[in-house]
Structures are given as C-alpha cells and as structure tokens.
N, C-alpha and C positions, 0 to 999 in steps of 0.2 A: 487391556485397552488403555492404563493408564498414560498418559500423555500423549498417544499416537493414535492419528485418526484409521480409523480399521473400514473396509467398504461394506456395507449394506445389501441385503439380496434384495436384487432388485435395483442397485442404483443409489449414491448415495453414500455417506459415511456416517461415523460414529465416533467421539470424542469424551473420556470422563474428562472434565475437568475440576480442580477443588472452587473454594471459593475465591481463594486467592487469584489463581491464574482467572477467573472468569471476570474478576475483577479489572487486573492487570490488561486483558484483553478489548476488555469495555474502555478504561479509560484513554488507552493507545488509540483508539480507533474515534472517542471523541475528540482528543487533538488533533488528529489528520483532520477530521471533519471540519474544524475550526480554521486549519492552517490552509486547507483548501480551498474556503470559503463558501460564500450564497453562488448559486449560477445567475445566470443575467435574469433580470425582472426577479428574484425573487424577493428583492425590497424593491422593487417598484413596481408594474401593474402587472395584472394575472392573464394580459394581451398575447394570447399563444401564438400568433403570427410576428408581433412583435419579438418573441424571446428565438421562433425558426429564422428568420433573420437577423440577429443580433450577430455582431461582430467579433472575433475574440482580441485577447492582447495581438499586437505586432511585435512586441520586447518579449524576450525573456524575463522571465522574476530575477527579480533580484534575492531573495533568501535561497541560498544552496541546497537547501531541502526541497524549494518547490524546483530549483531548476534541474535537480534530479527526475521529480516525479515528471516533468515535464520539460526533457530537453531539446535542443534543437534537432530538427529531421533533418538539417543535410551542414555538416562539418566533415573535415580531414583526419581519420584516425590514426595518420600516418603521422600526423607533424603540424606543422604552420606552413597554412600554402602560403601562394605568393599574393600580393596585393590584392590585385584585383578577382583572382582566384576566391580569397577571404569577402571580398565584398558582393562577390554574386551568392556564396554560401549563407549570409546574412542576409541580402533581400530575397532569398529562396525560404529559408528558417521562418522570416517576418510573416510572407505571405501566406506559406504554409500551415503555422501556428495562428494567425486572423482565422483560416477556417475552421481548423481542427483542436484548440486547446477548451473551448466550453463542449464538447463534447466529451472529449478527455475526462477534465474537471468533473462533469453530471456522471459519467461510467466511476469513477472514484467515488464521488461522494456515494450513490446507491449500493456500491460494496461496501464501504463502510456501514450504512444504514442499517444494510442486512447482517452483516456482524451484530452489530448493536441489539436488534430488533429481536435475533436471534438467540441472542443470550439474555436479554429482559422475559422471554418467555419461557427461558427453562424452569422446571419445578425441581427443588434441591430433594436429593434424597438420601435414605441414612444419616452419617455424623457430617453433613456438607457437601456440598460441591452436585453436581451434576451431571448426565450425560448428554452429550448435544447429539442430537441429528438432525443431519441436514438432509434434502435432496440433493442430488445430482447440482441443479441449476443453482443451488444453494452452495454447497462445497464449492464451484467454481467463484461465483462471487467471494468465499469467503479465499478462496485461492486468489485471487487479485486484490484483496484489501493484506492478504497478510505480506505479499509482494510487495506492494507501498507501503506499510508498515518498517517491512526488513531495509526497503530503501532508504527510508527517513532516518533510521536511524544510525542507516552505517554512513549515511552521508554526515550526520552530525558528531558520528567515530571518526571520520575520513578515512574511513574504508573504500581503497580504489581498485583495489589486488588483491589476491588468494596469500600473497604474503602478509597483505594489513591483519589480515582473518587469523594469519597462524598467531600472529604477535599477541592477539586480544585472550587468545587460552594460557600466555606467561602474563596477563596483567596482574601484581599483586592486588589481594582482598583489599588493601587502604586506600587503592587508585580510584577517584571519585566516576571514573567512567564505570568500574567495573557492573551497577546493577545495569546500565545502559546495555553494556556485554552479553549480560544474561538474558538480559532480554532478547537483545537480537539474535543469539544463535539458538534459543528457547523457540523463537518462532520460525524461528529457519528449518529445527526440527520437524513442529509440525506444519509446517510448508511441503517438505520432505514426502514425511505419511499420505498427507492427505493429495498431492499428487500421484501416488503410488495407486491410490483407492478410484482415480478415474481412470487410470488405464487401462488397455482394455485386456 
C-alpha cells in the first residue's frame, strides 16, 4: 500500500503515507486554501441570507493559477473567434461566473479542508508516517482537492500538453522547477490510485 491509495471493504480507501509526504500534502493544500481565499461574508457578517445572495466576480482572476482553477464556461477552443463572436463569449463567461464562481471557490476550499482535517487526525505509527482512511465521500473530496492541487501546479510549470509533461521527466536534478515536478506527478500518481479505488 505504500504510496498508492488501495479501496476499502465496504467503500472507501487506504493510503500509508510517511511523515514527509503528509506533510508536503498538508502544506500544498494550505496554500490553495490561502490562494483561494474567504468566501463572501466570511470577514463580514455571519447573515446566511446575505452570503445565498451574494454575488460572484464578473472578471476572471487575474493570477493564472486561480484562472485555471477557475476558467471561463464558454470560450473557442478552436482559435480566436471573430469580434463580436469573442465579445458575446465574454459577457456569457461574466454572467456565468457572477453566479457560479463562490460556489466553485466554497466546494474547493471544503476539499481542501477535508485534506487538511484528515491528515491532522491521523495517529503515526511504528518508525513514522501513517495510514489514512478515508470514506467513500472522503476520498472523493480528497479526489477534487488533489485535481486543484495537480492544476496549480502545472499551471505554474506551464504545463498545457501531454508534451509539457513528457519534457518535465528530462528536467535536470539542478533545474529549480524540478521538486515543483515531483510534486506534481507524485500527486498525479495518487490521483491515479485512488480514482482506481471508486470505481466500480
């Protein structure tokens, strides 16, 4: 079971991981949470009607990491339309993104959460490290936080292609990207596994 989530009877995975990666995994998931940020009202008041009603951005972010985790719903993946083409795709994006990106943002930040949460309650056993288990409803959260995770990172590889990806396994040891590398195809791995463990 070392590095690869294995499924559970009954539903559910299993993950050793040492202290290191639990680590690595914790800290990754508190910068998404950071880079994500509060959702609406939660520095301001705790008015639950106010935050069902609250409005989302109309822009895209501007950091290329958040514009990954959150890109626009309707663009041309064929090319650059035409004028007005590009300007109906944009107030389509705008409107679209007002309803739907603090949604988004609160489903990210609670898979994050539950990474985190889930790894501050493991008990270490033997020389280190631990074994995680999730539930079912748990693995999938941590299946959507390690999906923004893998995102974030390869966007700040600029990783856009299955070619980017081949290039990153010739990066020399002295290339300052390369632990960024490890990381991301480390968690791609068990992205991998532990999709493998909900199927049916």
């Amino acid at each position: 079971m070392p590095g690869t989530f294995e499924p559970l009877p009954g539903g559910g995975a299993a993950v050793a991981l040492d202290d290191v990666e639990i680590s690595i995994i914790r800290s990754l998931a508190v910068q998404l949470l950071e880079l994500i940020g509060p959702g609406p009202g939660e520095d301001a008041s705790d008015d639950p009607l106010a935050e069902l009603f609250a409005e989302g951005p109309s822009e895209p972010p501007s950091d290329p990491v958040l514009k990954r985790l959150f890109p626009d719903a309707y663009s041309d993946p064929e090319g650059t339309p035409e004028a007005k083409e590009a300007e109906e795709q944009r107030a389509y994006s705008s409107e679209f993104r007002r309803y739907t990106e603090n949604d988004l943002r609160a489903g990210k930040r609670d898979n994050a959460l539950a990474v985190i949460r889930s790894l501050d309650a493991l008990s270490p056993v033997g020389d280190g490290g631990a074994v995680l288990k999730l539930s079912t409803e748990e693995s999938r959260q941590w299946l959507g936080s390690l999906n923004d995770l893998r995102l974030a990172i390869g966007s700040r590889l600029e990783i856009t292609d299955e070619e980017d990806t081949d290039l990153l396994y010739r990066l020399p040891d002295e290339d300052p990207r390369k632990p960024m590398v490890m990381a991301y195809l480390w968690l791609g791995g068990l992205q991998e596994t532990l999709v493998s463990t909900l199927l049916p």
